[in-house]
N, C-alpha and C positions, 0 to 999 in steps of 0.2 A: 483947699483942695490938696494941699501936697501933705498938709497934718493929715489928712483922710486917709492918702495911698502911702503914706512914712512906712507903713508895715511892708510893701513893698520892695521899699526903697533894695535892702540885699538882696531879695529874688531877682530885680531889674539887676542889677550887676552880673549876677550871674550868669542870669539869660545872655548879657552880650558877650559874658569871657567864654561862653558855649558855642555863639554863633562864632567867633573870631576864633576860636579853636577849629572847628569844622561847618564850614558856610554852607553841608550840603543841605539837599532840599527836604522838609521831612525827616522830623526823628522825633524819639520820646525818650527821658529816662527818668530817673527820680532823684529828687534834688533833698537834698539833705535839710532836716530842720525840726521846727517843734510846732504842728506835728511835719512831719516829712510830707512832701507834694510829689505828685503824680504829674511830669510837668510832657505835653504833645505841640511842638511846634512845625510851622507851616509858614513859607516864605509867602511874600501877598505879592502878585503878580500880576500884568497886564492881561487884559482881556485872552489878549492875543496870544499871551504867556510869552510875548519877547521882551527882551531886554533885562537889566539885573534887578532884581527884586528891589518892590517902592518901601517893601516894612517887613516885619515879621509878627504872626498873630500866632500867640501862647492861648494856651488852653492848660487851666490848673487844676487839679482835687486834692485838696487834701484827705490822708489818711489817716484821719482823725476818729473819733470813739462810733459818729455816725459811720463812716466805712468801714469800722472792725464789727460794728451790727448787721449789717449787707452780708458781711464777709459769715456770719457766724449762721444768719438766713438763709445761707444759701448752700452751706456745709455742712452746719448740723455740728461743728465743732468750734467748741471755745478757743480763739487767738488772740494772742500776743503782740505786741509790736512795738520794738524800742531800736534804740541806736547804740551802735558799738562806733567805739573811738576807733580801736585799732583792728586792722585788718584781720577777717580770717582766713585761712585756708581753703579751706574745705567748704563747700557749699552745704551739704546739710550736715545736723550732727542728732542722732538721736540717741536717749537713758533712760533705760527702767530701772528704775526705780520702784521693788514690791510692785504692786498691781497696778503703776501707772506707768506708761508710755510719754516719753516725753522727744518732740521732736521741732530743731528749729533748721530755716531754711533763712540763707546769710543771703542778701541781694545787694549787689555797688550800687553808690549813687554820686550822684556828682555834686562839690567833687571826689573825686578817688579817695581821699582820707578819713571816709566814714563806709561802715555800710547798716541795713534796715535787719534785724531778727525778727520774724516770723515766725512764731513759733503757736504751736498746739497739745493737746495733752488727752489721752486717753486712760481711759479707767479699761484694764485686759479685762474684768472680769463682765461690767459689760459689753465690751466688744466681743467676749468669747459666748456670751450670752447668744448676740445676736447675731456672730457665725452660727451659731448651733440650732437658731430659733430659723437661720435663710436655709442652712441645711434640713429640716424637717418642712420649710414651706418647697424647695427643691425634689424632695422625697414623696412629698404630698400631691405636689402638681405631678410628677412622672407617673404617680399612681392614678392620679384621676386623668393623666392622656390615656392611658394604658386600656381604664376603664372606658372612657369614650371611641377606642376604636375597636375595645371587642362589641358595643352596643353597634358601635355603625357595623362591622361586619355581621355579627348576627342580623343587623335590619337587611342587612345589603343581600344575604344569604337565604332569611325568611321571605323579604319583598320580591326579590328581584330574582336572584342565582336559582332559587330553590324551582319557582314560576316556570323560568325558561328551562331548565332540565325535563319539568314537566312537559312544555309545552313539545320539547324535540321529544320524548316519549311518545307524547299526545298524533306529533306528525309522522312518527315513523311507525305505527300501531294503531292508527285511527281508528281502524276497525274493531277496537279493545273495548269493550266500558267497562269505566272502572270510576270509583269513588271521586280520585283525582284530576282523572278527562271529564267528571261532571259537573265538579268547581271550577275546575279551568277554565271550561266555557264559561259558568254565570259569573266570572268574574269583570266588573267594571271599570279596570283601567285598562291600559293599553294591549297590554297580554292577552284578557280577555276578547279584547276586540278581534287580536290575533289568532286569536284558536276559534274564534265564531267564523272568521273571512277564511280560515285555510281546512274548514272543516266544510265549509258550503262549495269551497271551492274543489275538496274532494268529492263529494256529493256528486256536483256536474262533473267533475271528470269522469265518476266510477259509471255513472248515465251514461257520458258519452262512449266510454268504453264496450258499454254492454249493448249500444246501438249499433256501432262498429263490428261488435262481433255477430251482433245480429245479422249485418249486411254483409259481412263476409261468409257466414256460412248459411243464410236461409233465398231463398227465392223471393225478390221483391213482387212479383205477381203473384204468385200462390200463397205467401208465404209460408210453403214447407222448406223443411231441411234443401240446402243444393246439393251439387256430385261432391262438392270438397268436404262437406260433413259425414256424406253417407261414405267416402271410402274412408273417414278417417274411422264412423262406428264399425264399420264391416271389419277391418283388420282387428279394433280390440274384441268383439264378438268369437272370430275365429280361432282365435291366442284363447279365449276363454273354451270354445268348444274345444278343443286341444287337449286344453287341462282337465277338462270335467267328463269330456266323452260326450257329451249329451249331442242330440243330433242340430244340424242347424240348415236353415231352407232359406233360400232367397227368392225373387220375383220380379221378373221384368213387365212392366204392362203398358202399353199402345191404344192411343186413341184412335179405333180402325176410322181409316179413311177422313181424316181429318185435313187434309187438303181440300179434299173437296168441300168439305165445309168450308174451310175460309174463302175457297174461290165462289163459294154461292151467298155467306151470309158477310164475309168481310173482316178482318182482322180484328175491328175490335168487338166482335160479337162473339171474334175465337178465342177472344182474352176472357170475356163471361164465363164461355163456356168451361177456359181452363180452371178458372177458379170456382166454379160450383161443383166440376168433378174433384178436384183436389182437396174441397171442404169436406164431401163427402167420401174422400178416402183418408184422410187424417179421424174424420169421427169413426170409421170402420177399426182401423188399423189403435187406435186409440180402446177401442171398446175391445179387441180382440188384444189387445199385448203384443203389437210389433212396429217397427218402423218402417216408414214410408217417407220415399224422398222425390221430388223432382231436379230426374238426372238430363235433360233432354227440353227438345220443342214439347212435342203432345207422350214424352215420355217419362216415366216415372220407375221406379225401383224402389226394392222392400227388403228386410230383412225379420226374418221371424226365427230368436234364436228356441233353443228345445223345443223346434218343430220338425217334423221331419215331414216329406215326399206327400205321404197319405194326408195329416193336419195342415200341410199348407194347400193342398186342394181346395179342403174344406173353405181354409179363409178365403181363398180364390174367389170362391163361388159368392161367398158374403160381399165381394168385395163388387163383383159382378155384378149382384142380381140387387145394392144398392145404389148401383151409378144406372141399373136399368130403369129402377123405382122414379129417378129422375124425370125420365122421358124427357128430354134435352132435345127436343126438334132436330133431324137431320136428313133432311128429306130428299140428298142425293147419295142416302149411304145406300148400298144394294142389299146390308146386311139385314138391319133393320130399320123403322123412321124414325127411329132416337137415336142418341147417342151411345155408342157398346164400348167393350174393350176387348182385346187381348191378353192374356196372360202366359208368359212361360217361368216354370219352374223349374229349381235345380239344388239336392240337396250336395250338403257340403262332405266331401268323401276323404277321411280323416288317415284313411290308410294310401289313399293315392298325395298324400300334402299337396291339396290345390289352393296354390292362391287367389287374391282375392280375384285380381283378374280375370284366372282361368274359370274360375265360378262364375262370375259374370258374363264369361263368353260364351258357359253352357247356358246360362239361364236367356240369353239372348239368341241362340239356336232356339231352343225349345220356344219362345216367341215368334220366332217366323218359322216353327213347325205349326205353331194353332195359324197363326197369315193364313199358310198352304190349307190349311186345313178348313178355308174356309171363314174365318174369325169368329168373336162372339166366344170363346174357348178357354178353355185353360191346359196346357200341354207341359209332361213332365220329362227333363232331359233323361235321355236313354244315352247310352255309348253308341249306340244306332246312328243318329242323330248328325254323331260328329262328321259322318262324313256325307251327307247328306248337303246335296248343293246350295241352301239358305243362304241368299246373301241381301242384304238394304239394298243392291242392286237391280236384282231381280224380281225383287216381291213388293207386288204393289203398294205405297201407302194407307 
């Protein structure tokens, strides 16, 4: 056994003039020799780790022709590895030499009176080779990122950016068709879904808007026009009579005696009643060219522009002797035993600038001038008129 470890035998020396030099816990250096070792020692210790150490366990490699192979594996570069007697200086030393590169790196080992060269060698020309070959794979790849993020922004631009500019087009213009709001919709991913849901969704708003405006300016029983559309037609009408001269007639007209009716037939026989005169004054007023509103309970008002005094008679009397055609049961009017109307008329006097009001307050004198008169009438405002004692107070229903 001892002929077996004899090759040992000055490593073992060593190792103790190492540990009796410095007993600390843990170290490695490299031990000089042929080939030179790689030597990592570790004191062996109680469980517990007390007390002073029972041994010391070495751990050896040599750096022999197998480790200059490892070494050259894993580098890619041919090394050297010998021993120098006497000390050097300087840790590395590199020489070119013509096209080769020549570099060693000097390592102590123990003991002190040797150290390991390490050395390698390069050929410049292919090493300049294969800087020049990483420079063009460098230049290549920056070009092909270059080119990868103009494809992604173009995708990004075509798929995406280009869609939603469309699509904020498509929402603020909905009402546009165009080539672009007609792909937008049929388009099948998400955009598309969005331009179908906020285009249905303008749909019902523009519906609900246009019910809204229904209810604001029409009469939900009749549905004719109410007083807040007919004075907003009446003012642009007047601004137009104005500008063009043409004459312009308005019309206030009265369910005579229609109290009584509701007190004998019952409110909601007076709601039939309002709405089969008011159908029948929308199809009048519609076939004649004028408007007709209910301004009132059993009252209504009309406007007929380039009409004057004598032509709105006329339509009076159409308008009259259609709601008569009716024969509408009214069998406590003393007038007639249908249902009748009143009418006052009142052109619009372009030299005296009457508003829309003041027009309306003749045309509603000359209305409780046909009342007095009797009813069943049609009655045209005179300057007579105005002072004439007519009031809602006086003059019966």
């Amino acid at each position: 056994m001892e002929r077996e470890c004899g090759w040992a035998e000055g490593l073992i020396r060593t190792m103790k003039a190492s540990i009796e030099e410095d007993p600390q816990q843990g170290k490695s250096n490299l031990y000089a020799g042929s080939p030179p070792l790689m030597v990592a020692s570790n004191p062996i210790l109680r469980t517990d780790e007390s007390g002073p150490p029972q041994g010391w366990l070495f751990k050896v490699r040599p750096m022999d022709g197998a480790w200059r192979d490892i070494i050259e594996d894993y580098t890619g570069l041919p090394t050297t590895l010998s021993m120098v007697d006497a000390p050097i200086d300087k840790e590395v030393a590199v020489t070119i030499t013509g096209n080769t590169i020549q570099a060693q790196r000097y390592i102590p080992t123990y003991p002190h009176n040797e150290q390991i060269e390490l050395g390698t060698h390069l050929n410049r020309t292919s090493y300049l080779a294969s800087l020049e070959t990483f420079r063009y794979v460098l230049l290549w790849t920056a070009c092909l990122m270059l080119l990868v993020i103009a494809l992604v922004l173009f995708l990004l631009e075509r798929i995406i950016l280009k869609p939603l500019r469309t699509l904020t087009q498509f929402t603020q213009q909905v009402s546009v068709d165009s080539a672009e709001s007609a792909n937008l919709i049929k388009r099948t991913d998400e955009i598309g879904v969005l331009a179908r849901t906020f285009q249905q969704q303008f749909k019902h708003q523009k519906q609900l808007n246009a019910e809204l405006i229904e209810l604001s300016t029409h009469d939900a029983l009749t549905g004719l026009p109410n007083r807040r559309l007919f004075d907003q037609r009446l003012q642009e009408v007047i601004n137009i009579a104005l500008v063009t001269g043409q004459p312009l007639s308005v019309m206030m007209l009265d369910i005579d005696h229609f109290k009584l009716f509701n007190d004998h037939y019952g409110h909601p026989e007076g709601d039939t009643c309002l709405q089969r005169v008011a159908q029948t004054m929308h199809d009048v007023a519609t076939n004649q060219g004028f408007f007709i509103a209910r301004t009132g309970g059993e009252e209504f008002s009309a406007m007929l522009p380039a009409t004057s005094a004598t032509q709105a008679i006329e339509k009076s009397e159409a308008l009259s002797h259609a709601i008569d055609q009716l024969k509408y049961p009214h069998q406590l009017s003393p007038v007639a035993p249908h249902v009748t109307v009143s009418i006052g008329i009142c052109q619009f006097d372009s030299t005296a600038l009457m508003t829309p009001t003041a027009l309306m307050t003749a045309a509603d004198q000359a209305l409780y001038a046909a009342k007095a008169a009797g009813r069943h009438c049609s009655v045209v405002y005179t300057p007579s008129l105005a002072n004439t004692p007519f009031s809602s107070h006086n003059t019966p229903p």
